[in-house]
C-alpha positions in Angstrom: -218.1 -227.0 -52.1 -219.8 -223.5 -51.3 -218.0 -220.3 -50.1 -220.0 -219.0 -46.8 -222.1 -220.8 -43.8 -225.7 -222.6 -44.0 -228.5 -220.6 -42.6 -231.2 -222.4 -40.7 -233.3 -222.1 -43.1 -231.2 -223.5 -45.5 -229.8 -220.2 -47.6 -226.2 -219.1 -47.8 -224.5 -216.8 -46.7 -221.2 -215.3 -48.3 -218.4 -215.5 -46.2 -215.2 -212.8 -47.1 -212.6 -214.4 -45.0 -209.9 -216.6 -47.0 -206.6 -218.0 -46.5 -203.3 -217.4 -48.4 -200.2 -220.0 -48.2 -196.7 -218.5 -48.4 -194.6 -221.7 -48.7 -190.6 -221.0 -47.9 -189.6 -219.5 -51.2 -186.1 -219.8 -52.1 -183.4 -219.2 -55.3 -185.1 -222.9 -56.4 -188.1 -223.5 -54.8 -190.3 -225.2 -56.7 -193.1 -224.6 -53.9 -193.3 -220.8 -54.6 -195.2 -221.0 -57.4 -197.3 -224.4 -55.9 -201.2 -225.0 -56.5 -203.8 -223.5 -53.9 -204.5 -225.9 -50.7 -207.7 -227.5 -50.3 -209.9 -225.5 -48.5 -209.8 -225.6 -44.4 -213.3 -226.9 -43.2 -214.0 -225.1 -39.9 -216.9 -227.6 -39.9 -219.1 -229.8 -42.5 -221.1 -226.3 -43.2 -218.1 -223.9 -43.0 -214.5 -223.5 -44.7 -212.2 -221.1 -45.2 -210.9 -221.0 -48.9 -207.2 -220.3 -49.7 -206.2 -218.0 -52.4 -203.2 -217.2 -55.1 -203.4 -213.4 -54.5 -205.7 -210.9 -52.6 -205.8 -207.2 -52.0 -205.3 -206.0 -48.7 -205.0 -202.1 -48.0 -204.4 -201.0 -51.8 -201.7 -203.9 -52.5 -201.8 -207.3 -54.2 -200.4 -210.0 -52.2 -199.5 -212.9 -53.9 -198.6 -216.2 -52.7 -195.0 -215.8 -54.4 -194.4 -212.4 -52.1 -193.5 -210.8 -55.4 -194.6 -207.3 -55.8 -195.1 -207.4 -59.9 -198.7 -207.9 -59.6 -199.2 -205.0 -58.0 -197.1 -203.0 -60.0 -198.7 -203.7 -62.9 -201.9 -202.9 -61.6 -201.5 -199.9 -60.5 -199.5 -199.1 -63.6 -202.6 -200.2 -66.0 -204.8 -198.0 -63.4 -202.8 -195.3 -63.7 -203.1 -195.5 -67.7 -206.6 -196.0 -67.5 -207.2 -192.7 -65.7 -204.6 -190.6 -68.1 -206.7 -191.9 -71.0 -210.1 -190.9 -69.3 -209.0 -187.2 -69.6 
């Protein structure tokens, strides 16, 4: 499997655009925390992957719609520049 779109001339190209699946996540879901779908083939040369977590505007979106990921990025961030100084 590749990640982008054939060229004519054969070269890829990269494609940014991915998927994330949110199942229904309740007190015992056990799909909350489920494996990544196959990828979604747009065509036999283009698919769109799918994703556990992604950053979009500053914030970590996980598939679980928890925001601890986040959280602890920013916190490890924020340590990172107090031990810069």
């Amino acid at each position: 499997m590749h990640a982008g779109t054939t060229n004519a001339d054969g070269s890829l190209t990269k494609s940014k655009t991915e998927a994330m699946f949110c199942p229904h996540a309740g007190p015992t879901s056990e799909l909350a925390h489920a494996d990544v779908p196959e990828p979604f083939y747009i065509s036999p040369t283009h698919h769109i992957p799918f994703t556990n977590e992604f950053c979009y505007l500053g914030s970590i979106l996980t598939t679980d719609l928890s925001d601890d990921r986040d959280i602890t990025v920013r916190i490890r961030k924020g340590m990172q520049q107090v031990g810069a100084l």
